[in-house]
C-alpha positions as CSV (number, residue, x, y, z in Angstrom):
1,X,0.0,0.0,0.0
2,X,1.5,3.8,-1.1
3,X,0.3,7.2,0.4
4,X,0.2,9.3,-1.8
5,X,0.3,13.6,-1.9
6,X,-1.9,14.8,-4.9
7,X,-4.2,16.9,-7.0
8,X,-6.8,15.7,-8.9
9,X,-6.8,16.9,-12.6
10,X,-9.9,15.0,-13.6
11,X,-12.4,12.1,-13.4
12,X,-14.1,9.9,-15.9
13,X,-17.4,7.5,-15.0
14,X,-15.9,3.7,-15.6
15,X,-19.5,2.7,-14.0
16,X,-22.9,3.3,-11.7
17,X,-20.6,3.4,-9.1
18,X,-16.7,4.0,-9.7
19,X,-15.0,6.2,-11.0
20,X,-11.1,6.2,-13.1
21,X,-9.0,9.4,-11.4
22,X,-6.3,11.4,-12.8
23,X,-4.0,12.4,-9.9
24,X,-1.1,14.3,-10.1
25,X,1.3,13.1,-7.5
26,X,4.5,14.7,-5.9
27,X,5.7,11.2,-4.6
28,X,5.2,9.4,-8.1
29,X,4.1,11.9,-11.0
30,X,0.9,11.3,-12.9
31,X,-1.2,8.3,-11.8
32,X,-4.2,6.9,-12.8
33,X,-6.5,5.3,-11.1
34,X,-9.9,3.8,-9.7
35,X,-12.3,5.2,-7.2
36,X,-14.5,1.7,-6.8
37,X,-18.2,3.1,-5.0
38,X,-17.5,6.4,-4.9
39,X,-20.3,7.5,-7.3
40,X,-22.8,5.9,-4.6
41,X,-21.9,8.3,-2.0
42,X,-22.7,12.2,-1.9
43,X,-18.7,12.4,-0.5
44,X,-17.4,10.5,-3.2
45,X,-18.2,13.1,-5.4
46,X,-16.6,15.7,-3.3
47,X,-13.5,14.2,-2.6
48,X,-13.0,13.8,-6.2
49,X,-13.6,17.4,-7.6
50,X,-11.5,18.8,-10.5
51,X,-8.4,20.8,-8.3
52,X,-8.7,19.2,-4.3
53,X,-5.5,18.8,-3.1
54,X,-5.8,15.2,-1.4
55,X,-3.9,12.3,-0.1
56,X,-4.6,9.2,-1.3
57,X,-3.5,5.2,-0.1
58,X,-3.3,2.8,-3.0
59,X,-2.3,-0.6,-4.2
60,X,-1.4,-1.5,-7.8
61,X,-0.6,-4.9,-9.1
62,X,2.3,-5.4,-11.3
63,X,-0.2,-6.6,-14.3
64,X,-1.9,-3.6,-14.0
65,X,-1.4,0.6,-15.3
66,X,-4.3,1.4,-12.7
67,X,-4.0,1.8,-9.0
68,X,-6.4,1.0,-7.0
69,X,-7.8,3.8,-4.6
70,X,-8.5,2.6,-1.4
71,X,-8.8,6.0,0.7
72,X,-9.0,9.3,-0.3
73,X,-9.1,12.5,2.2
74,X,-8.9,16.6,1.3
75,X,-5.5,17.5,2.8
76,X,-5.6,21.0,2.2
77,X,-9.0,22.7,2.0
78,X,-9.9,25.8,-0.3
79,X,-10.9,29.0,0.8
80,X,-13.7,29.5,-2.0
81,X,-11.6,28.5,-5.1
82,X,-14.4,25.8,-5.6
83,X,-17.2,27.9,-4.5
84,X,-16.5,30.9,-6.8
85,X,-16.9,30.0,-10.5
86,X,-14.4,31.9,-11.6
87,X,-11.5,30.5,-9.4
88,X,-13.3,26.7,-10.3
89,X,-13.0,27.4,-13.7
90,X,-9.5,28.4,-14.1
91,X,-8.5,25.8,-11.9
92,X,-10.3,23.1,-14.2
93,X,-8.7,25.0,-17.2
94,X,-5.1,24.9,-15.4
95,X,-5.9,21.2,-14.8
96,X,-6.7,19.8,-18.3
97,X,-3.5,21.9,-19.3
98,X,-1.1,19.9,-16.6
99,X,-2.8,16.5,-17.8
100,X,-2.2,16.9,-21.5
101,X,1.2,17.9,-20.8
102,X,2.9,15.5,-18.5
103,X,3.5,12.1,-19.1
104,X,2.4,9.4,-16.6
105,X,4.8,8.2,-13.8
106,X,7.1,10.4,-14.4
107,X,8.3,12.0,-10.6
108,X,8.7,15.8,-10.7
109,X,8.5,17.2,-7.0
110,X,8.7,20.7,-8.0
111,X,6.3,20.7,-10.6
112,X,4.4,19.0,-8.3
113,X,5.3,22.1,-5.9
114,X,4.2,24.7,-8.1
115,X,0.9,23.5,-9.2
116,X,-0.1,23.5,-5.3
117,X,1.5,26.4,-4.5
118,X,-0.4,28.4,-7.7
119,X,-3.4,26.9,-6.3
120,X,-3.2,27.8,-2.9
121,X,-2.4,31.4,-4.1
122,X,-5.1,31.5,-6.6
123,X,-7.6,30.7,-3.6
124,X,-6.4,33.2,-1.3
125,X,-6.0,36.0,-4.0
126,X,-8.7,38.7,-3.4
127,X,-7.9,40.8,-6.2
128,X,-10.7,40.5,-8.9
129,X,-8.3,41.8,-11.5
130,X,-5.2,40.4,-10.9
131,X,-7.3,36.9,-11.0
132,X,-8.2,37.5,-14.4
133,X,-4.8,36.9,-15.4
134,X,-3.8,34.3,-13.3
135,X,-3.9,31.2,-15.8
136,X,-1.6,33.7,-18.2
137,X,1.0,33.7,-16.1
138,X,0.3,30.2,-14.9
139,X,0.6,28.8,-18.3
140,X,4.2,30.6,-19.0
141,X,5.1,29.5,-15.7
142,X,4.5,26.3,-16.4
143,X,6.6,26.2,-19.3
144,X,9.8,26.3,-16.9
145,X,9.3,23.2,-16.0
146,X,8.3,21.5,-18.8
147,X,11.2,23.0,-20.9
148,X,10.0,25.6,-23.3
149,X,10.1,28.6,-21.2
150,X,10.4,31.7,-23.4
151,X,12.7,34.2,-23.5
152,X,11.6,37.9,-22.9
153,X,14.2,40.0,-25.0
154,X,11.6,42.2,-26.3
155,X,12.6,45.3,-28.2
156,X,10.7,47.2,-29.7
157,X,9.4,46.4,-32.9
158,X,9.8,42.8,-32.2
159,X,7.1,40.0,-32.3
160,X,7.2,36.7,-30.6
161,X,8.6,33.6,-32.7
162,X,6.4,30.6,-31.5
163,X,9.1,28.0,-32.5
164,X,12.4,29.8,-31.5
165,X,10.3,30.9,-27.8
166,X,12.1,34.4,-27.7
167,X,11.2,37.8,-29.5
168,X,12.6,38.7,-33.0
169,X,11.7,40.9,-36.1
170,X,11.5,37.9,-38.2
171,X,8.1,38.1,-41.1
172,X,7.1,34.5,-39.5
173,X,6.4,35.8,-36.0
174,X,3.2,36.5,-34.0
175,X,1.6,39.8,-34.6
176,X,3.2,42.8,-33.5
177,X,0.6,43.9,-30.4
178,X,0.1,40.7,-29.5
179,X,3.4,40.1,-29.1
180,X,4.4,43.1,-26.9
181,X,1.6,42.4,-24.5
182,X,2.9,38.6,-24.0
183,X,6.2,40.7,-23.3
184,X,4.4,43.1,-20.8
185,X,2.4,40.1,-19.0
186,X,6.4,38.5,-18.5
187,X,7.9,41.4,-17.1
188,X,5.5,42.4,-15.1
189,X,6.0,42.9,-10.9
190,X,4.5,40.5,-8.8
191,X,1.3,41.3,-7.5
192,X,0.8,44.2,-10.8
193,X,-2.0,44.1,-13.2
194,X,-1.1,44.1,-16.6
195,X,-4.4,44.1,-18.7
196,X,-7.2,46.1,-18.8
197,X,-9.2,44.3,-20.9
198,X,-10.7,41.3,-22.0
199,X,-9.3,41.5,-25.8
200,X,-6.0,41.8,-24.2
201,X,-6.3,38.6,-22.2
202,X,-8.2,37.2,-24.9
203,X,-5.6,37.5,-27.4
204,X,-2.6,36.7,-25.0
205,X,-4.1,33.2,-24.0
206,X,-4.6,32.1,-27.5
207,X,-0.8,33.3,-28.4
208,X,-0.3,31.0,-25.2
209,X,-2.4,27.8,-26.5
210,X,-0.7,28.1,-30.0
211,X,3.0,28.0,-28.4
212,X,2.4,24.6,-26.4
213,X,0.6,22.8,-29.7
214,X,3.8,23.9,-31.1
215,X,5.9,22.6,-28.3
216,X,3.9,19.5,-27.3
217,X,2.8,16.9,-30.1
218,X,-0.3,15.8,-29.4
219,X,-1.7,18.5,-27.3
220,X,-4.9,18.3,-28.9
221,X,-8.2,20.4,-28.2
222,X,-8.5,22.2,-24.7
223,X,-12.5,21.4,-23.6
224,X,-12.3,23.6,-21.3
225,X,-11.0,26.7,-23.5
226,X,-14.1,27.9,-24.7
227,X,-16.0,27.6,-21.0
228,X,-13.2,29.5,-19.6
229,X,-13.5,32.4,-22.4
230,X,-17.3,32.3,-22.0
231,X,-16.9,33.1,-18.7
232,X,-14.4,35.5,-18.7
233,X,-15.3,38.9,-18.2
C-alpha cells in the first residue's frame, strides 16, 4: 500500500458506481486510477472534484497501469476556489493543461510544488483583476518546468517567434501587439496588473495555447478553453 500527496486533474465515469482518477502526485508523477463506490456516496463526489488537493492510499498490481484507490481524504481545504466560479473554472482550465502535458509516472516534486503552490495562491487572492490573469502567467510559468520557457528580449518592434520561444523581427512571427503584450504580461511585478481588458487577455491566452501545440505533439483540443473564455469577463 502507497500514500500518496496529490491533486486531482480530472475524473471519468468507468461505471454506476466507480470512478477512473487522474491524480497528479509529488511522490510518483501522474497516476491513474480507480475510485470503486465512490459514485454511490454524496462524499465520493466531493473528494473527487477537479483541483482538491488530497492524499490518497493505493495498491497497484504489477499486471496492472491502474492503481487501486483505497482511501481518499482533502489535505488541504480551499478558501472559495471551488465555491466561486471563476477561481473553479480556471483551476479546471489549469488542470486539463497539466494532464495533457505530462507524461504518466514520471516523478517531478517541483512541478508538483508549483501546481499547489499556484493553487493555494489563486484561492487566497482577493484581487478580482489580478485573477483575471492568473492562468496567463500560470501557463508561462509552467513552461519552466516543462522546458520551453520563453525568452523575454523584447525590443521594440519585435514580435514573438512561437518556434524559436524568444522575441525577434522575423516576417514569421506572431503579430506585433500581441506580441508586446505577452512581453508586458512576462515582465510584469509580482502582485501588478497588466491588462485592462478582456481582448488583451483574450488574445494573450490564444498566443499562449498556439505556443504549447507547437511545443507539445499531441496536445490536442483544450474542452475547457471555450467555457473559460465564455466566462471570462
Amino acid at each position: 500500500m502507497a500514500k500518496f500527496s496529490g491533486i486531482i486533474l480530472h475524473k471519468l465515469k468507468y461505471s454506476d458506481t466507480s470512478l477512473i482518477v487522474k491524480i497528479l502526485t509529488r511522490e510518483q508523477g501522474l497516476i491513474s486510477g480507480i475510485a470503486r463506490g465512490v459514485r454511490k456516496s454524496k462524499k465520493g463526489g466531493f473528494l473527487f472534484q477537479t483541483g482538491n488537493i488530497v492524499e490518497v492510499e493505493c495498491s497497484k498490481k504489477a499486471t496492472s497501469s491502474l492503481y487501486s484507490i483505497k482511501e481518499c481524504t482533502i489535505s488541504r481545504p480551499y478558501l472559495n476556489a471551488l465555491d466561486d466560479i471563476s477561481k473553479n473554472m480556471i483551476i479546471i482550465f489549469l488542470c486539463e493543461y497539466v494532464l495533457r502535458s505530462i507524461e504518466e509516472e514520471h516523478t517531478d516534486p517541483e512541478l508538483y510544488d508549483f501546481v499547489l503552490g499556484q493553487f493555494l495562491s489563486l484561492d487566497r487572492g482577493q484581487n478580482r483583476e489580478k485573477t483575471k490573469e492568473f492562468h496567463l502567467v500560470f501557463l508561462i510559468q509552467l513552461t519552466k518546468y516543462l522546458g520551453f520557457y520563453p525568452e523575454n528580449n523584447y525590443q521594440k518592434g519585435m514580435s514573438f517567434n512561437l518556434l524559436a520561444g524568444q522575441f525577434s523581427r522575423e516576417s514569421v512571427n506572431y503579430d506585433l501587439t500581441t506580441s508586446s503584450w505577452l512581453a508586458e504580461l512576462m515582465a510584469q511585478k509580482e502582485d501588478a496588473v497588466v491588462f485592462d481588458s478582456k481582448t488583451k487577455r483574450k488574445e494573450v491566452l490564444h498566443l499562449l495555447v498556439k505556443y504549447y501545440k507547437i511545443h507539445l505533439l499531441g496536445m490536442g483540443e483544450i474542452k475547457s478553453l471555450q467555457v473559460l473564455e465564455a466566462l471570462a469577463h
